[in-house]
C-alpha positions as CSV (number, residue, x, y, z in Angstrom):
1,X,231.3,-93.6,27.8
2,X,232.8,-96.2,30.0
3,X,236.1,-97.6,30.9
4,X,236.3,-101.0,29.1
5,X,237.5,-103.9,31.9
6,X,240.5,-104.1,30.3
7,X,241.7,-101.1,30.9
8,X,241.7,-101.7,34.9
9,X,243.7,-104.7,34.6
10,X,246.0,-102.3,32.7
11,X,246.0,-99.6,35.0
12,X,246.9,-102.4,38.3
13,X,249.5,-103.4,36.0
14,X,250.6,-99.8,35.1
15,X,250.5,-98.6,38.6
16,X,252.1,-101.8,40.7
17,X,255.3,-101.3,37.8
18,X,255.7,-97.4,38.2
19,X,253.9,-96.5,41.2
20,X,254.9,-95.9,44.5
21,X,253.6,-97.9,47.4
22,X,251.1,-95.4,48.1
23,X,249.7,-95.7,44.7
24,X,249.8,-99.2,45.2
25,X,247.9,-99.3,48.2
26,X,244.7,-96.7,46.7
27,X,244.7,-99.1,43.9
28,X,244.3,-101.7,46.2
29,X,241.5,-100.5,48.9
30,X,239.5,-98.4,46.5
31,X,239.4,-101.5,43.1
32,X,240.1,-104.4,45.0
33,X,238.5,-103.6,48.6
34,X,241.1,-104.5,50.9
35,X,241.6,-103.0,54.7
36,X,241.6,-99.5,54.5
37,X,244.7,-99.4,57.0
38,X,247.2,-101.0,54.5
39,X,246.7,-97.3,52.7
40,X,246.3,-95.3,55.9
41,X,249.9,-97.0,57.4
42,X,251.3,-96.1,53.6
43,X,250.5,-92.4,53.6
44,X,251.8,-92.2,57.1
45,X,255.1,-93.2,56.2
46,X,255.3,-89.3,54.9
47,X,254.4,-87.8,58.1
48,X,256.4,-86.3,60.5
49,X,256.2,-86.4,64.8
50,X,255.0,-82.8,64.2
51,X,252.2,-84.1,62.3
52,X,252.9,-82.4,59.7
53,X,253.5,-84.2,56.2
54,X,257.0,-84.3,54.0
55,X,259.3,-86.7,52.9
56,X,258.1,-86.3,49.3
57,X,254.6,-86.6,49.4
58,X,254.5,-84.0,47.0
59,X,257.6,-85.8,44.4
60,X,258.9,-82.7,43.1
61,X,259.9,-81.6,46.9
62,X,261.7,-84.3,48.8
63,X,262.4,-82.3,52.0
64,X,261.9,-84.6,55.0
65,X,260.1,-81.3,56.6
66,X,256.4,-80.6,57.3
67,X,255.0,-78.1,54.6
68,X,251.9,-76.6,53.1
69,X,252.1,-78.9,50.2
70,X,252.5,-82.0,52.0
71,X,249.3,-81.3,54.1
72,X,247.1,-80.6,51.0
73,X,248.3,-83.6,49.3
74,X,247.1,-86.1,52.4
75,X,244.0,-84.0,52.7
76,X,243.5,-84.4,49.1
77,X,244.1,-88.0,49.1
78,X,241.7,-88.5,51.6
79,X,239.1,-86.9,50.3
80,X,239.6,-88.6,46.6
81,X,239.3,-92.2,48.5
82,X,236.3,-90.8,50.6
83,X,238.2,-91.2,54.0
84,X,237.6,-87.9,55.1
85,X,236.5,-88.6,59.0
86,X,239.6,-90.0,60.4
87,X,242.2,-89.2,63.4
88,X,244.9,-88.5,60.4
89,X,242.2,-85.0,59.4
90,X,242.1,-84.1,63.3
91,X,246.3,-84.6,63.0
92,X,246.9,-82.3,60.2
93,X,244.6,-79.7,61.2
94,X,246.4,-79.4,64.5
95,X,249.7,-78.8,62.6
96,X,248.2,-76.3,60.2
97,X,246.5,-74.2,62.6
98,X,249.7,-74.3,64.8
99,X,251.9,-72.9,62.4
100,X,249.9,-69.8,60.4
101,X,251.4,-66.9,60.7
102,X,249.9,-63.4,61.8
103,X,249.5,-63.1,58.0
104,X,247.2,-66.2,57.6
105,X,249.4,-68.4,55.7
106,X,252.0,-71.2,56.3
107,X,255.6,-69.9,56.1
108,X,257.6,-71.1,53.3
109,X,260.2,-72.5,52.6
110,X,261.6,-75.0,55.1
111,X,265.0,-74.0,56.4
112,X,266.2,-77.5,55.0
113,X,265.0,-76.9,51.4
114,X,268.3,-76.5,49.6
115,X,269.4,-80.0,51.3
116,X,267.5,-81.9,49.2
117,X,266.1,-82.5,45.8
118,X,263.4,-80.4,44.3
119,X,261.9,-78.9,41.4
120,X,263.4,-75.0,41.0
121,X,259.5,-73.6,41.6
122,X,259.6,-74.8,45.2
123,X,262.4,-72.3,45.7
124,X,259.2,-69.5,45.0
125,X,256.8,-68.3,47.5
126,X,253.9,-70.8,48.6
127,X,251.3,-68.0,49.9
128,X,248.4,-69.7,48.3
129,X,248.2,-73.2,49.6
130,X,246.7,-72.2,53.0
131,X,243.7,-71.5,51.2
132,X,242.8,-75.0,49.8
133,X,244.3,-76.7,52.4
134,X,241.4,-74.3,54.6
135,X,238.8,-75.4,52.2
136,X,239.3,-78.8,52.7
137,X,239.3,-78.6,56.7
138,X,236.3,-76.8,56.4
139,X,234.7,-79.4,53.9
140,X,235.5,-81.8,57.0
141,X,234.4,-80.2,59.3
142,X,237.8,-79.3,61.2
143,X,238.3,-75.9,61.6
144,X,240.1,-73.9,64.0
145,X,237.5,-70.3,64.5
146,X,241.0,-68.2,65.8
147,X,243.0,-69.7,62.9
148,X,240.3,-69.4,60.1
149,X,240.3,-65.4,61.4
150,X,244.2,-65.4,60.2
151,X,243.0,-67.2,56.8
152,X,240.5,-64.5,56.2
153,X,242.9,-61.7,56.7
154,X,245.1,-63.1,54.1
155,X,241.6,-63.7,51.8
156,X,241.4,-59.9,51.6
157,X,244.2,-59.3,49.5
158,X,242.9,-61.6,47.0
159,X,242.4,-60.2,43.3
160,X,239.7,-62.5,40.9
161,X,241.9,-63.6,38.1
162,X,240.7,-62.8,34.6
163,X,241.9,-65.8,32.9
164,X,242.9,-68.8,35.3
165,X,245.6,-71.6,34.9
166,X,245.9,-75.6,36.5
167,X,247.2,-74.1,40.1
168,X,244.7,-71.3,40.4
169,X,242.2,-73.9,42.1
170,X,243.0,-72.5,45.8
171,X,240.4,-69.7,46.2
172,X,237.8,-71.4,44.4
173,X,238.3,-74.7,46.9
174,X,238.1,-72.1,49.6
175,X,235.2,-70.4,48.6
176,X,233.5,-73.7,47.8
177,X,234.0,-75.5,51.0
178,X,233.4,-72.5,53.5
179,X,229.5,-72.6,52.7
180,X,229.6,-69.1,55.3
181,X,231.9,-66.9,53.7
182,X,230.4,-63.7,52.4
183,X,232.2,-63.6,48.8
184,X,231.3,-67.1,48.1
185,X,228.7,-67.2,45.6
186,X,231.0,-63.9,43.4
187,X,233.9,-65.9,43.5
188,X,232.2,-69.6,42.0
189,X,230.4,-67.2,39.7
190,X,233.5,-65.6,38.6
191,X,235.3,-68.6,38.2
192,X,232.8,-71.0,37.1
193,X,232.5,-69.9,33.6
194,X,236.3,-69.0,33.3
195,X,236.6,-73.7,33.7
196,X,235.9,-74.4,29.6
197,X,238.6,-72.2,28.5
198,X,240.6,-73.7,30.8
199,X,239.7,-77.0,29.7
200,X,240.3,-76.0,26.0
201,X,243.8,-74.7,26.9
202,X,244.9,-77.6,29.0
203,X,243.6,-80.4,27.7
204,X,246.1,-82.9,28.2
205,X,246.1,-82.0,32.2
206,X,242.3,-83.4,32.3
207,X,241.6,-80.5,34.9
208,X,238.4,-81.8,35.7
209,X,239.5,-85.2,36.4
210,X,243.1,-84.5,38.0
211,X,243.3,-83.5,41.8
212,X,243.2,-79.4,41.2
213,X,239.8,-78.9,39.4
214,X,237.7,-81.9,40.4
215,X,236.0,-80.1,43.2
216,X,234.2,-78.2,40.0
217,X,232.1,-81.0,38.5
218,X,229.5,-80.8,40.6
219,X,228.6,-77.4,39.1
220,X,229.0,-77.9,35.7
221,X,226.8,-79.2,33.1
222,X,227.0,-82.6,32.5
223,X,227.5,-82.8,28.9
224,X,230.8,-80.6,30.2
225,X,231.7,-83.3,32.3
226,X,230.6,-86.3,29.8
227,X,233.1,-84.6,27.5
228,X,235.9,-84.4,30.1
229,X,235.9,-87.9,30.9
230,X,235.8,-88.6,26.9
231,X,238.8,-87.2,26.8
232,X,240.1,-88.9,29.6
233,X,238.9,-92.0,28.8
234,X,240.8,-92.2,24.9
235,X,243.9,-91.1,26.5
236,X,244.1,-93.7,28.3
237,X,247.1,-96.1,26.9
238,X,248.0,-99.4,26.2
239,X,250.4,-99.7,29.2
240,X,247.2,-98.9,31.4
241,X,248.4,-95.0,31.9
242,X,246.9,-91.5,30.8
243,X,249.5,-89.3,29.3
244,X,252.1,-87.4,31.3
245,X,251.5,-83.4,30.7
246,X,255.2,-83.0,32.0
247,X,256.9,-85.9,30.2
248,X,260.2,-84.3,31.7
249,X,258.9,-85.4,35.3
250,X,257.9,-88.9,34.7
251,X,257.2,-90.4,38.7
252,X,254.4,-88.1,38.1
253,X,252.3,-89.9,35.3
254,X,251.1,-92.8,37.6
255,X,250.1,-90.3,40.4
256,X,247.7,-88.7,37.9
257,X,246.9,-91.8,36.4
258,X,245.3,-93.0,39.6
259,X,244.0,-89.5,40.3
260,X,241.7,-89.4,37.1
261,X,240.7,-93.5,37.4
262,X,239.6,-92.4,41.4
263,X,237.9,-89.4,39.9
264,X,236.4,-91.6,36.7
265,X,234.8,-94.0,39.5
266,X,233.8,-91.3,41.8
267,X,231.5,-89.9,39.2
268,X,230.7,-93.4,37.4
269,X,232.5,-93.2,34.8
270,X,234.1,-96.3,35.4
């Protein structure tokens, strides 16, 4: 199943009305093919001089400070528009590895975090996002041997879930990306056939095709996948957008809009 024509014009349409710039501007290079910098100068608007990334990147925090989250989210986006070798990767790795702790992970929460808006869950630890954030770098090729030691000392007091949820994705983009590490193949193995139960349970998230879980299709079966992007595909609406699975925070139904039409393309769907 394919994503009739119409549909794109919908989703421009959707996307120029309730999207940010950044939005915008992935629309743009990645359906339209213009200049690749257009997008690059739009997701540097959210970085800082540290090199870090803030300023709402991530909408729910809208701290101007560098965090975990922020660097994930530009990482992410760069590797969902395939722009992975670029001076902006060699730029965030530098802040990452500058700021793990002893403990291997990026401390949390900014000092300015109660002076701006946020969602009450950023107020909770953040212990976890150094490990995707580490898979990607190492997907990159960008990794920092004294700081990756740091990152395995914090891997050790990982426990295997028995039943895992949208944000669990971290260890398994860790284990993925770092083709070396010694617990790789247990923990795809372990996780792997834990993904259709998760897909049953969260449907309307489309965790294949949203910008947690998409690092999974190339293991799955492809009837799996066919039938994920089925699902995707007829909830797509008339306005051009998929449907929000947190209707309460609605800036975030054109950001995974665009995610699942990136990951639809990526995996020729559309």
């Amino acid at each position: 199943m394919k994503i009739d024509l119409k549909n794109k014009k919908a989703l421009k349409d959707f996307l120029f009305q309730t999207g940010r710039l950044l939005e915008r501007k992935v629309y743009s290079m990645i359906f339209e093919n213009k200049p690749k910098i257009s997008f690059l100068s739009a997701l540097k608007a959210y970085q800082n001089t540290d090199k870090g990334f803030g300023h709402g990147l991530e909408p729910d925090l809208l701290t101007p400070s560098s965090t975990g989250v922020g660097a994930e989210t530009a990482l992410c986006l760069l590797d969902m528009v395939h722009l992975p070798i670029n001076n902006l990767v060699q730029e965030i790795a530098g802040w990452v590895y500058q700021h793990i702790n002893d403990i291997g992970i990026l401390p949390y929460p900014p000092e300015d975090l109660m002076d701006y808006p946020h969602q009450p869950w950023w107020e909770n630890a953040d212990n976890e996002r150094i490990l995707a954030i580490s898979g990607f770098l190492s997907k990159f090729h960008v990794v920092n041997p004294e700081g990756e030691q740091k990152i395995a000392r914090h891997i050790q007091k990982k426990e295997l879930p028995q039943k895992i949820e949208i944000y669990d994705y971290p260890l398994f983009v860790y284990a993925l990306y770092h083709q070396d590490y010694k617990e790789r193949e247990k923990i795809l193995n372990h996780f792997i056939p834990l993904l259709p139960e998760l897909m049953i349970n969260k449907k309307e998230h489309h965790p294949l095709f949203s910008r947690y879980w998409y690092h999974a299709i190339p293991l799955l079966p492809k009837k799996l996948v066919d039938e994920a992007a089925e699902n995707v595909i007829n909830d797509i609406k008339e306005d051009g957008g998929i449907v929000n699975p947190y209707p309460q925070l609605p800036w975030w139904r054109p950001i995974f809009t665009l995610d699942a039409f990136l990951l639809l393309r990526k995996y020729h769907y559309c």
